[in-house]
CHARMM-style PDB file with segment names, atoms N, HN, CA, C and O in Angstrom:
ATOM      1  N   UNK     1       0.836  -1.183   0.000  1.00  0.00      PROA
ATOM      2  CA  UNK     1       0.000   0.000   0.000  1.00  0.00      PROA
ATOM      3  C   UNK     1       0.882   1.247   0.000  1.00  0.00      PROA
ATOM      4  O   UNK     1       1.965   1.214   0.583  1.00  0.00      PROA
ATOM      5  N   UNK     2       0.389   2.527  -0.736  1.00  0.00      PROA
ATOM      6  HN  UNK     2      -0.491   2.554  -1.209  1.00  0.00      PROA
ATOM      7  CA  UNK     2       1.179   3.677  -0.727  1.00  0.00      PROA
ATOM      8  C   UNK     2       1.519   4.254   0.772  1.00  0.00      PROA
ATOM      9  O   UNK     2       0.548   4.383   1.517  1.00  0.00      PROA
ATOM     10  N   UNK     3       2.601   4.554   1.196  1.00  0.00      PROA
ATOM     11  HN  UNK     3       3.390   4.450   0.590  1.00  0.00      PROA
ATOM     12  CA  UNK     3       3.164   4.852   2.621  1.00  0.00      PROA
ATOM     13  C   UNK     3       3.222   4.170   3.341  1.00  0.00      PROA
ATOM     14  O   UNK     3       3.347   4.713   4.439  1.00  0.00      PROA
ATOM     15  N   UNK     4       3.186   2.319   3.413  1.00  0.00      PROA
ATOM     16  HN  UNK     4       3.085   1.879   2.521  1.00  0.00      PROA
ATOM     17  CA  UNK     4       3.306   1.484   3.801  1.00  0.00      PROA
ATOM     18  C   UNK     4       4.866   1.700   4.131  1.00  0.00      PROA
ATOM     19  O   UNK     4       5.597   2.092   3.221  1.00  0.00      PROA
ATOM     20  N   UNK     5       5.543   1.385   5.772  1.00  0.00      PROA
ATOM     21  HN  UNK     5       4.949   1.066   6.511  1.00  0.00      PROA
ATOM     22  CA  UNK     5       6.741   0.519   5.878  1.00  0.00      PROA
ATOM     23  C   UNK     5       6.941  -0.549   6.092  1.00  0.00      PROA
ATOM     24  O   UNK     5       6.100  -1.421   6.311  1.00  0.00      PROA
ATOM     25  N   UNK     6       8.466  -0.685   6.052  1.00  0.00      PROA
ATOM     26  HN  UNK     6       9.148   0.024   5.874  1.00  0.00      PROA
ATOM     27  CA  UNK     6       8.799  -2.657   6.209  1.00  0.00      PROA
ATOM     28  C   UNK     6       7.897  -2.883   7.201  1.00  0.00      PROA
ATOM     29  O   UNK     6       6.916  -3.595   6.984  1.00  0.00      PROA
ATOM     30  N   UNK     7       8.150  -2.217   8.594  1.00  0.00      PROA
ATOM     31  HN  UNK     7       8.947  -1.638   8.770  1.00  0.00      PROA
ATOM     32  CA  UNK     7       7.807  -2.821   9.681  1.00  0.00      PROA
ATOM     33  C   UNK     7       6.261  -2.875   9.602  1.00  0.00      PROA
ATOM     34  O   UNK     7       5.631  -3.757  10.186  1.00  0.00      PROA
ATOM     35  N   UNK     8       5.706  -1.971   8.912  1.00  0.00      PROA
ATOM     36  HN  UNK     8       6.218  -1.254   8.438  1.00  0.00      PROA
ATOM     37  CA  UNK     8       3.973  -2.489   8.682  1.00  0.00      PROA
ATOM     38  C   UNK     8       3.698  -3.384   7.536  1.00  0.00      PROA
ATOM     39  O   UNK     8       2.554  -3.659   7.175  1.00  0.00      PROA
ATOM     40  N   UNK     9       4.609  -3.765   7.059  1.00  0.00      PROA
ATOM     41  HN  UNK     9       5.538  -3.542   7.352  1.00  0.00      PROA
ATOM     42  CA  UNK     9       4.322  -4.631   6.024  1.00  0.00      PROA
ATOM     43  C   UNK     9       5.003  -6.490   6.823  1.00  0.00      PROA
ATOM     44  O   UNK     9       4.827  -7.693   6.635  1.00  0.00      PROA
ATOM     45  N   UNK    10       5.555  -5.846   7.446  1.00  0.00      PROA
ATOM     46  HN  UNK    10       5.699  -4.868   7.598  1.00  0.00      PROA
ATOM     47  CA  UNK    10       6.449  -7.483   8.044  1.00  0.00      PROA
ATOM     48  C   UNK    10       5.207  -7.743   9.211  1.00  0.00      PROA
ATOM     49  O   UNK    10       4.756  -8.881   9.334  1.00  0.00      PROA
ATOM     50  N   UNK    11       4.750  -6.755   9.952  1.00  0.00      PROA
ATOM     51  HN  UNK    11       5.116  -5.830   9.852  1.00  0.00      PROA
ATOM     52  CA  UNK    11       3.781  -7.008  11.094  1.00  0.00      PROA
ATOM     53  C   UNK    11       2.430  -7.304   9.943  1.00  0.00      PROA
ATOM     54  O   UNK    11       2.119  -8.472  10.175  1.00  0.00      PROA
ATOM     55  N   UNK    12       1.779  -6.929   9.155  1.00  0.00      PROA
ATOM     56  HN  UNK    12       2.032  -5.980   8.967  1.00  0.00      PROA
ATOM     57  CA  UNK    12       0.416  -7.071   8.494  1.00  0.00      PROA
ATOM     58  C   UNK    12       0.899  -8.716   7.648  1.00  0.00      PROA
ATOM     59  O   UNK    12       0.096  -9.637   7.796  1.00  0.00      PROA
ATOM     60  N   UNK    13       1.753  -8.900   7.091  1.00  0.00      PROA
ATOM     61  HN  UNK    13       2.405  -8.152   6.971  1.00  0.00      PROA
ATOM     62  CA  UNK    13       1.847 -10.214   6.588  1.00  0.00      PROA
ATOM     63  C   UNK    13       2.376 -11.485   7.341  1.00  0.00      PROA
ATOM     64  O   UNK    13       1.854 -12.586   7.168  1.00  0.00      PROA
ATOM     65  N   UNK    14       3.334 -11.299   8.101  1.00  0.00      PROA
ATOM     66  HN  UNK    14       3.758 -10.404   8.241  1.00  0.00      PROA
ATOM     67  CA  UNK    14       4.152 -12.064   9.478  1.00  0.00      PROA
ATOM     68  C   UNK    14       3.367 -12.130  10.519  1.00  0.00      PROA
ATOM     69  O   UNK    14       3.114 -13.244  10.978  1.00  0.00      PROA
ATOM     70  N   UNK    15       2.747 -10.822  11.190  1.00  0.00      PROA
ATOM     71  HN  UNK    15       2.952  -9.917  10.818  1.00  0.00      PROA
ATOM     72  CA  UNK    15       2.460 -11.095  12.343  1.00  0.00      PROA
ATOM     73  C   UNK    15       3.434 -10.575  13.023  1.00  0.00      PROA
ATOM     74  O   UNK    15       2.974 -10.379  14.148  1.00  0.00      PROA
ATOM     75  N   UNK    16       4.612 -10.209  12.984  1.00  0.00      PROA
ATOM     76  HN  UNK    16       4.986 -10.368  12.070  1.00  0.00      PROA
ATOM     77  CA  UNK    16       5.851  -9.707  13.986  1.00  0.00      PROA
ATOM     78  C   UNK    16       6.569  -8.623  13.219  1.00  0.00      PROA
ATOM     79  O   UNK    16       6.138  -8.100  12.191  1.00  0.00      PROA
ATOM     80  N   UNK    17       7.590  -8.366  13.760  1.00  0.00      PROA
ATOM     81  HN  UNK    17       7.941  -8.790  14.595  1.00  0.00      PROA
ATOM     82  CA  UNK    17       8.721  -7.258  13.144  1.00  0.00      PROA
ATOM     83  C   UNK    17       9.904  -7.694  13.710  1.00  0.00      PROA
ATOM     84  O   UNK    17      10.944  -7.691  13.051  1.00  0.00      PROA
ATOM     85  N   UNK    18       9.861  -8.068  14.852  1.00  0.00      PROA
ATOM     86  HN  UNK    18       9.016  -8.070  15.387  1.00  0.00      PROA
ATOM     87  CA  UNK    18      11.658  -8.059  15.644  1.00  0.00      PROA
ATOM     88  C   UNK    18      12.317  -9.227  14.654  1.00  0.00      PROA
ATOM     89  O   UNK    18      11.591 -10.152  14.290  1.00  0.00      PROA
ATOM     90  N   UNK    19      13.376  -9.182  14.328  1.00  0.00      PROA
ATOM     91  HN  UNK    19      13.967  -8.431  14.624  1.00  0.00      PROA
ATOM     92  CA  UNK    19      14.561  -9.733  13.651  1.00  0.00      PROA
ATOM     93  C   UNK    19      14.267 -10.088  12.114  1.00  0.00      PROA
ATOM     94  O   UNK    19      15.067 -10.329  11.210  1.00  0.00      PROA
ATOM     95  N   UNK    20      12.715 -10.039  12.104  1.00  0.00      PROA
ATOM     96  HN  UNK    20      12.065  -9.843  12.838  1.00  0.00      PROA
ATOM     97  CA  UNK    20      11.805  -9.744  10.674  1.00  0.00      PROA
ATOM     98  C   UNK    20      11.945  -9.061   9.938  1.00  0.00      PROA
ATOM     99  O   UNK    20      12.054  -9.605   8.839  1.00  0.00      PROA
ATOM    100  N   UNK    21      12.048  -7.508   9.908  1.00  0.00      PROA
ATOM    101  HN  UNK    21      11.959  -7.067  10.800  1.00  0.00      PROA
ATOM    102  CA  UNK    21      12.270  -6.700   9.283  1.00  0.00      PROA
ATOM    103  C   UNK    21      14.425  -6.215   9.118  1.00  0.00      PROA
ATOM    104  O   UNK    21      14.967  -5.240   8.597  1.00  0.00      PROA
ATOM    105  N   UNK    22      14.765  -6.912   9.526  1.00  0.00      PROA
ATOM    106  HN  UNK    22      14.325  -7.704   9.949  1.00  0.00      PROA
ATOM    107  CA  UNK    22      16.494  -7.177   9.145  1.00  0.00      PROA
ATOM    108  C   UNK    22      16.338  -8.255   8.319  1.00  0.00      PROA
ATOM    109  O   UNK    22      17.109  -8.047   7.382  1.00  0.00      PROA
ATOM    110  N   UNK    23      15.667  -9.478   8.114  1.00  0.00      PROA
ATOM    111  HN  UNK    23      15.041  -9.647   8.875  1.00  0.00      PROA
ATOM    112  CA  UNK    23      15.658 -10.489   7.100  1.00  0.00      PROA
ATOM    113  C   UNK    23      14.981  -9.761   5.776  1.00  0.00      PROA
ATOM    114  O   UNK    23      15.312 -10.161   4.660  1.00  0.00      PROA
ATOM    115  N   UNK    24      14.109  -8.776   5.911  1.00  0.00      PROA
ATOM    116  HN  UNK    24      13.840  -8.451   6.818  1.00  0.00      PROA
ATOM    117  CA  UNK    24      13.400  -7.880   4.639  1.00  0.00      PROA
ATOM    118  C   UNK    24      14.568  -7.127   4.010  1.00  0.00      PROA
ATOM    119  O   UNK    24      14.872  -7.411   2.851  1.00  0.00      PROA
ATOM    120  N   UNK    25      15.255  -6.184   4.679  1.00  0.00      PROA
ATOM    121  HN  UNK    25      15.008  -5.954   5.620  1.00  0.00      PROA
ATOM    122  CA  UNK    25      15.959  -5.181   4.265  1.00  0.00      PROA
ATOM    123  C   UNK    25      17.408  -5.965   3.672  1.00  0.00      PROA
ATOM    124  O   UNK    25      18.148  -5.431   2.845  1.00  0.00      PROA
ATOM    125  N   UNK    26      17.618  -7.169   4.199  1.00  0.00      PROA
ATOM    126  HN  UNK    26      17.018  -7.602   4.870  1.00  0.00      PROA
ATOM    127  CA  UNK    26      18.930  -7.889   3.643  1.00  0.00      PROA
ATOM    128  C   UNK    26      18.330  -8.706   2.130  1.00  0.00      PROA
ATOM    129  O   UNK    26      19.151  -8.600   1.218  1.00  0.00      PROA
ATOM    130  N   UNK    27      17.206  -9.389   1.794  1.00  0.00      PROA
ATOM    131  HN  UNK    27      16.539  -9.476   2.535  1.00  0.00      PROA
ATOM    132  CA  UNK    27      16.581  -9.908   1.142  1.00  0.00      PROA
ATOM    133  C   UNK    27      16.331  -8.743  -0.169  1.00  0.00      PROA
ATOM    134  O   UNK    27      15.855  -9.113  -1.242  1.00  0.00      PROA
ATOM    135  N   UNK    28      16.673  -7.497   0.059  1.00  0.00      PROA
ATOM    136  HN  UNK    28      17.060  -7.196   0.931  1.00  0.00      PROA
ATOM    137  CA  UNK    28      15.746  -6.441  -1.133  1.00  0.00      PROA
ATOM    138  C   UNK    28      16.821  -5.435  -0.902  1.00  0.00      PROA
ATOM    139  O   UNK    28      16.496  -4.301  -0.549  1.00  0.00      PROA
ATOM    140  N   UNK    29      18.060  -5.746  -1.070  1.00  0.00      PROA
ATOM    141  HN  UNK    29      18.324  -6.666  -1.357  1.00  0.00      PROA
ATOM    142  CA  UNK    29      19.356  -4.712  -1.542  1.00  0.00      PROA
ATOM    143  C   UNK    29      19.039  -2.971  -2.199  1.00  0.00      PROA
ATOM    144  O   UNK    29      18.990  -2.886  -3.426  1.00  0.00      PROA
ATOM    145  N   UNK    30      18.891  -2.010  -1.594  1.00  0.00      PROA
ATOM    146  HN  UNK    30      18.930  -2.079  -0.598  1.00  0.00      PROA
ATOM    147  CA  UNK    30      18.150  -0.778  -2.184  1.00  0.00      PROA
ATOM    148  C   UNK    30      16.978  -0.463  -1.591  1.00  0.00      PROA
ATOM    149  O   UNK    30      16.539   0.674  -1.764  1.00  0.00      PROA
ATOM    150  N   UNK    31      16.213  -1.454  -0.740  1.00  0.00      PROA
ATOM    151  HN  UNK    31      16.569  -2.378  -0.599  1.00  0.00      PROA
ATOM    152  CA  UNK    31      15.020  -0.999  -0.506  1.00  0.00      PROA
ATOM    153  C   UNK    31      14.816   0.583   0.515  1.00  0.00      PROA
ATOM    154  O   UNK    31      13.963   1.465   0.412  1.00  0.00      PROA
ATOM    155  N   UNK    32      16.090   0.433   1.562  1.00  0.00      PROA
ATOM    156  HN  UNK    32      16.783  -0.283   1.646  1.00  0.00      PROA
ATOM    157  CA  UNK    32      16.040   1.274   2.804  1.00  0.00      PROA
ATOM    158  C   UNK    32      16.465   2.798   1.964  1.00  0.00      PROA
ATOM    159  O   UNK    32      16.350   3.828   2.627  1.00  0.00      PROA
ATOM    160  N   UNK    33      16.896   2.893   0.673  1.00  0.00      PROA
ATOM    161  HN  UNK    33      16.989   2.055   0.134  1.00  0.00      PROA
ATOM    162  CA  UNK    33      17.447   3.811  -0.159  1.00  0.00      PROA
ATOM    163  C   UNK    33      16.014   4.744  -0.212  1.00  0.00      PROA
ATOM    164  O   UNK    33      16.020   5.968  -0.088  1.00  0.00      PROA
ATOM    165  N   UNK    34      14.791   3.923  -0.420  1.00  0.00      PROA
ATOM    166  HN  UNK    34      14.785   2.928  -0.521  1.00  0.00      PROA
ATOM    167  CA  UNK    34      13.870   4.436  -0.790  1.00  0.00      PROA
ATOM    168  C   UNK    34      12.984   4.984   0.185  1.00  0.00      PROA
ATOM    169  O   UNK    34      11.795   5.138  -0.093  1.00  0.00      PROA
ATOM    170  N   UNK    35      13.509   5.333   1.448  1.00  0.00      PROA
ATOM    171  HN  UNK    35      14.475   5.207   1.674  1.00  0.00      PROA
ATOM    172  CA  UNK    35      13.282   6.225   2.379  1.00  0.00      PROA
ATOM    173  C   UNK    35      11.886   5.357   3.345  1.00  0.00      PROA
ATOM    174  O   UNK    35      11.336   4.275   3.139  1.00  0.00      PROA
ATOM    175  N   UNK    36      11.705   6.272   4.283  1.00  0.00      PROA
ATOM    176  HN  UNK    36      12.152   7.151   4.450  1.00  0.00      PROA
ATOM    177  CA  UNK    36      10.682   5.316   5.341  1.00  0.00      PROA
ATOM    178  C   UNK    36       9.410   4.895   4.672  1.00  0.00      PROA
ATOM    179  O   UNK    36       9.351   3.730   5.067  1.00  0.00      PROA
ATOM    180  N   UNK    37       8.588   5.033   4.087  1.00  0.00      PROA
ATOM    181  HN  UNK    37       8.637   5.979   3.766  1.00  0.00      PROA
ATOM    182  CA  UNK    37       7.697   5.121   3.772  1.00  0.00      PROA
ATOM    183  C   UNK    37       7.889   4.410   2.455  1.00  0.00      PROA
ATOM    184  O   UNK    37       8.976   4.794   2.024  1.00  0.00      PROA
ATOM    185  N   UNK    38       7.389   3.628   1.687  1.00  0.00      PROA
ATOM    186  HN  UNK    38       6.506   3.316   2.037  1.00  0.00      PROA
ATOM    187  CA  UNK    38       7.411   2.931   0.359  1.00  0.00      PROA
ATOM    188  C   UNK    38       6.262   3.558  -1.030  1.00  0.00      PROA
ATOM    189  O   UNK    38       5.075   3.776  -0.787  1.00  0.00      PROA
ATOM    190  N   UNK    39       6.598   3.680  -1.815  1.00  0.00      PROA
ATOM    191  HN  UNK    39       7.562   3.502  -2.013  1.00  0.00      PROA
ATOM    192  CA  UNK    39       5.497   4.203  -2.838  1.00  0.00      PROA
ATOM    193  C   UNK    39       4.735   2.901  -2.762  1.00  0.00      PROA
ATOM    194  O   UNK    39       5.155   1.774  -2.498  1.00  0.00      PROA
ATOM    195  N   UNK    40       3.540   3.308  -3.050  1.00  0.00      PROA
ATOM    196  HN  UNK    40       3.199   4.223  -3.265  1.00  0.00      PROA
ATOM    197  CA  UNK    40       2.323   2.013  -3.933  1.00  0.00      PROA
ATOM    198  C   UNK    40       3.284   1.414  -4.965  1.00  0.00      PROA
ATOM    199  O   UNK    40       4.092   2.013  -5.675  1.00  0.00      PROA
ATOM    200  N   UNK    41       2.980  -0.117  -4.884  1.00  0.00      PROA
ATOM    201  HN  UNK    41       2.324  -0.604  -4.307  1.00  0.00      PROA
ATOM    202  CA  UNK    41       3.723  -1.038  -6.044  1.00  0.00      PROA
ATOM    203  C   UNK    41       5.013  -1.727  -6.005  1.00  0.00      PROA
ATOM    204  O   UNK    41       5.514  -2.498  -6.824  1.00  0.00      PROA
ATOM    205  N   UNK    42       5.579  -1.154  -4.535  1.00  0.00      PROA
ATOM    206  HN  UNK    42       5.172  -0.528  -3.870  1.00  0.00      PROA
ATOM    207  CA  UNK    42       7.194  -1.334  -4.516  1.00  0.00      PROA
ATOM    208  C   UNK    42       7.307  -3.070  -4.337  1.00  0.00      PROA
ATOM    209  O   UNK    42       6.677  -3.768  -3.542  1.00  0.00      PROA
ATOM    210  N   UNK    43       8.111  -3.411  -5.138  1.00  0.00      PROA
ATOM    211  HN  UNK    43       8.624  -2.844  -5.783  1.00  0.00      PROA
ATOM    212  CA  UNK    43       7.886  -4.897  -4.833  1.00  0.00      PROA
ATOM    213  C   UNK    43       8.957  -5.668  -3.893  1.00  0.00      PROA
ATOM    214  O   UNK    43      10.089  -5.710  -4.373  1.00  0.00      PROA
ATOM    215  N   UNK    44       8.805  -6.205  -2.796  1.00  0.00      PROA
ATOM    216  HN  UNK    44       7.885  -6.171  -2.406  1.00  0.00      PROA
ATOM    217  CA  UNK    44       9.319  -6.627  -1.527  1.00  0.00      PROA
ATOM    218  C   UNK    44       9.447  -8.034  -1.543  1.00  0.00      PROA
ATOM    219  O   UNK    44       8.311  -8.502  -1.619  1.00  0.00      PROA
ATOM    220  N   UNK    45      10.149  -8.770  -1.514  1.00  0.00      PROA
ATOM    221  HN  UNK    45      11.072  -8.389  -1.452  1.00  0.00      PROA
ATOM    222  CA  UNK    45      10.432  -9.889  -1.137  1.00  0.00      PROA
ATOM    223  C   UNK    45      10.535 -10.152   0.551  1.00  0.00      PROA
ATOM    224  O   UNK    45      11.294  -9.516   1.281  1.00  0.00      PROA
ATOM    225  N   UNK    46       9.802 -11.003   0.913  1.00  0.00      PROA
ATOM    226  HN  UNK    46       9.185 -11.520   0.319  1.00  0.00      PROA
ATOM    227  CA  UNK    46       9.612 -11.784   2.265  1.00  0.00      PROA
ATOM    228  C   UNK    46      10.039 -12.725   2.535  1.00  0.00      PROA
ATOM    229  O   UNK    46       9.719 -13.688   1.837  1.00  0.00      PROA
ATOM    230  N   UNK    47      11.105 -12.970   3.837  1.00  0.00      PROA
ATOM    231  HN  UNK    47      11.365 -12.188   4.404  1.00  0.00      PROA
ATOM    232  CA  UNK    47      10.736 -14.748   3.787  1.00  0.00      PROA
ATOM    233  C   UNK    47       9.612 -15.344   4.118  1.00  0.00      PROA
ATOM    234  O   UNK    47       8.454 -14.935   4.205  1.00  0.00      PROA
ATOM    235  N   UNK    48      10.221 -16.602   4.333  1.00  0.00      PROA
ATOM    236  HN  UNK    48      11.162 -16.934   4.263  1.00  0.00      PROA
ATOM    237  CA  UNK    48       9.031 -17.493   4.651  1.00  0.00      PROA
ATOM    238  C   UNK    48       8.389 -17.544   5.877  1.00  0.00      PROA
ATOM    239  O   UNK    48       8.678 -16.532   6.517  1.00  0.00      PROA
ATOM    240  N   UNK    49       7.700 -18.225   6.439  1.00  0.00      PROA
ATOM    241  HN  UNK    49       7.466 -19.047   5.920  1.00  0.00      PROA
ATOM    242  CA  UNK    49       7.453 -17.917   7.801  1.00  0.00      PROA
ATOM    243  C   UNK    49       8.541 -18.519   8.697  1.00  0.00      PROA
ATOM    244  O   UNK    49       8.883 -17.995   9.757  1.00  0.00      PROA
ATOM    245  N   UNK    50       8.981 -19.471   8.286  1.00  0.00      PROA
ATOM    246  HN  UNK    50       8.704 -19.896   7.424  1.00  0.00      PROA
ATOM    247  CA  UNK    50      10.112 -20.578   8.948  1.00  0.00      PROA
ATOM    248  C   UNK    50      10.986 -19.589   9.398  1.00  0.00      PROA
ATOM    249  O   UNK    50      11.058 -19.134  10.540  1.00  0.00      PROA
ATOM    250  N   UNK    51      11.632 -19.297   8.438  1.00  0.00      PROA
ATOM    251  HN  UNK    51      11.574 -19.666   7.510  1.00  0.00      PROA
ATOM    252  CA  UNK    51      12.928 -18.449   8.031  1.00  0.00      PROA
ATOM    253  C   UNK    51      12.277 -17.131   8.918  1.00  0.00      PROA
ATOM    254  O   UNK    51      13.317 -16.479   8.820  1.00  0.00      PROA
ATOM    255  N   UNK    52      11.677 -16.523   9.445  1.00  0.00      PROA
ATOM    256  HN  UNK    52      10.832 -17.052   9.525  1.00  0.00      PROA
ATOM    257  CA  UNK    52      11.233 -15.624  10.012  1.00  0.00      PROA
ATOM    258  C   UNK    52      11.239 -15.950  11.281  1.00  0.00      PROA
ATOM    259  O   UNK    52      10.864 -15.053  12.036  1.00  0.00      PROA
ATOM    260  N   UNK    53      11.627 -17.211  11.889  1.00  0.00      PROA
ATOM    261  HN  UNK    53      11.932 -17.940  11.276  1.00  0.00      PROA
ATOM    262  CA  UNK    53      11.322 -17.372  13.224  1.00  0.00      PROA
ATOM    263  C   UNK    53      12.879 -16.891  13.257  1.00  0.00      PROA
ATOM    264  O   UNK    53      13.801 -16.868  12.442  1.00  0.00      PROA
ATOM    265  N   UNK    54      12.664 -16.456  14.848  1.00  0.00      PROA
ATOM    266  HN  UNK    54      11.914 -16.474  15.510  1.00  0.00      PROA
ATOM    267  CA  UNK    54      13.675 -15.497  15.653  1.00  0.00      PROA
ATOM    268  C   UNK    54      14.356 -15.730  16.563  1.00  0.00      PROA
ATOM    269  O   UNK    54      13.863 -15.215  17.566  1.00  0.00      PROA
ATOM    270  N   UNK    55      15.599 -16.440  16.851  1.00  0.00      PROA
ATOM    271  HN  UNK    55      16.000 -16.858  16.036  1.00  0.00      PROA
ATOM    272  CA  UNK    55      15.877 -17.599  18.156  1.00  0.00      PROA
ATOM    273  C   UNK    55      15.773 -16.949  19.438  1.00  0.00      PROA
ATOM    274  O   UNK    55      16.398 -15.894  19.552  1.00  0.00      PROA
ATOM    275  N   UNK    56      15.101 -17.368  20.436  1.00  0.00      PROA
ATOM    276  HN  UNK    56      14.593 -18.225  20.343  1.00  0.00      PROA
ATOM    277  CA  UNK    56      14.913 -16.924  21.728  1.00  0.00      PROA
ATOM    278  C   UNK    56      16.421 -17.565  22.601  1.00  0.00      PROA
ATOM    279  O   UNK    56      16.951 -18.590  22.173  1.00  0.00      PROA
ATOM    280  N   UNK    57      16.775 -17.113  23.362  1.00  0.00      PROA
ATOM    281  HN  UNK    57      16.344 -16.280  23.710  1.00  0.00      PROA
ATOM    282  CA  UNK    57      17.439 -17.260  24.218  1.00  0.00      PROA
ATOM    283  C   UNK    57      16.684 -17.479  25.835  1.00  0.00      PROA
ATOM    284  O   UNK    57      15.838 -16.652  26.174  1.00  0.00      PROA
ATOM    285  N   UNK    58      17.015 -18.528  26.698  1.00  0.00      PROA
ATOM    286  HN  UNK    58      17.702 -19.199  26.422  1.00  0.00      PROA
ATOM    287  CA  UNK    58      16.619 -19.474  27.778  1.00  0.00      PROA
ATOM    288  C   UNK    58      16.851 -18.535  28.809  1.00  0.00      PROA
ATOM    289  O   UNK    58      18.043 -18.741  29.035  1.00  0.00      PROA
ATOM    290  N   UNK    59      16.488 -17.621  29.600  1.00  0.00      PROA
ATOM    291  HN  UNK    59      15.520 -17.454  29.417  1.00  0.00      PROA
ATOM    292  CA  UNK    59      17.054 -16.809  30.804  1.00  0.00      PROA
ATOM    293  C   UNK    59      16.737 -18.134  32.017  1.00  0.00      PROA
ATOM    294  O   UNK    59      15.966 -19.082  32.166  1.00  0.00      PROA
ATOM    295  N   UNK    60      17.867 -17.483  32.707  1.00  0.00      PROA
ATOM    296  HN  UNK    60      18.494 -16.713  32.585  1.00  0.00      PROA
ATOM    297  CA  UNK    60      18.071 -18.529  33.885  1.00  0.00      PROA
ATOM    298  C   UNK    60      18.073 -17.720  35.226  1.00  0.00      PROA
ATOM    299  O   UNK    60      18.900 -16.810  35.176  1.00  0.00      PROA
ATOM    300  N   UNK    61      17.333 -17.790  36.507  1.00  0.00      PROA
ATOM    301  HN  UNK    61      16.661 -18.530  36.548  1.00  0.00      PROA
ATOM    302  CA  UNK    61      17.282 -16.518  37.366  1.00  0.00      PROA
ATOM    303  C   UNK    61      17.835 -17.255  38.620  1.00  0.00      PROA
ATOM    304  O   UNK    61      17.237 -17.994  39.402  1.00  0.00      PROA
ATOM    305  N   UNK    62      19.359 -16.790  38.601  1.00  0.00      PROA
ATOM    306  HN  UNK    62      19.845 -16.189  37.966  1.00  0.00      PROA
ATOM    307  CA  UNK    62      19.975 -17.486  39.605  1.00  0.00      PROA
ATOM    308  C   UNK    62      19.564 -16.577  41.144  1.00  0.00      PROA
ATOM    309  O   UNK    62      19.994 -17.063  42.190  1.00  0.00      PROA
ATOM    310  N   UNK    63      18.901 -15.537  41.199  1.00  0.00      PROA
ATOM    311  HN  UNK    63      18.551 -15.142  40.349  1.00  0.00      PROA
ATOM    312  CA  UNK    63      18.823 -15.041  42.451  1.00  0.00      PROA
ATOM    313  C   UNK    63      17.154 -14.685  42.477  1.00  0.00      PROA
ATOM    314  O   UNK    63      16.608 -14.385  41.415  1.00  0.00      PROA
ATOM    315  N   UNK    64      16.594 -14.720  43.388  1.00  0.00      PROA
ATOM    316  HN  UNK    64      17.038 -14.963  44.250  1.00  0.00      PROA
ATOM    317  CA  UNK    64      15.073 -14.472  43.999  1.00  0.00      PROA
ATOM    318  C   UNK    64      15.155 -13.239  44.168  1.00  0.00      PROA
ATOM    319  OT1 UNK    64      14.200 -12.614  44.629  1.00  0.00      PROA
TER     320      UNK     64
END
């Protein structure tokens, strides 16, 4: 959509943004050139959903 960004375009199709929208901007070489906001039509490559998952790290709470 016209004035659409990554991060509303990674959250409206994904569902998320965190480490999502760094897999967009590496995937579409030039895109961040084209300033915050995207014209109508810009064509974006996504990954997949797989490839979109984000590794969590295990916290461990050694003190009460």
């Amino acid at each position: 959509m016209d004035g659409e960004t990554v991060d509303e375009i990674c959250h409206r199709v994904l569902g998320k943004t965190a480490g999502v929208t760094e897999q967009v901007l590496e995937l579409n070489p030039g895109l961040a050139e084209r300033g915050p906001r995207l014209p109508g039509g810009t064509a974006v490559i996504l990954p997949d959903a797989a490839a979109a998952q984000v590794a969590t790290i295990d916290i461990v709470q050694l003190w009460d």
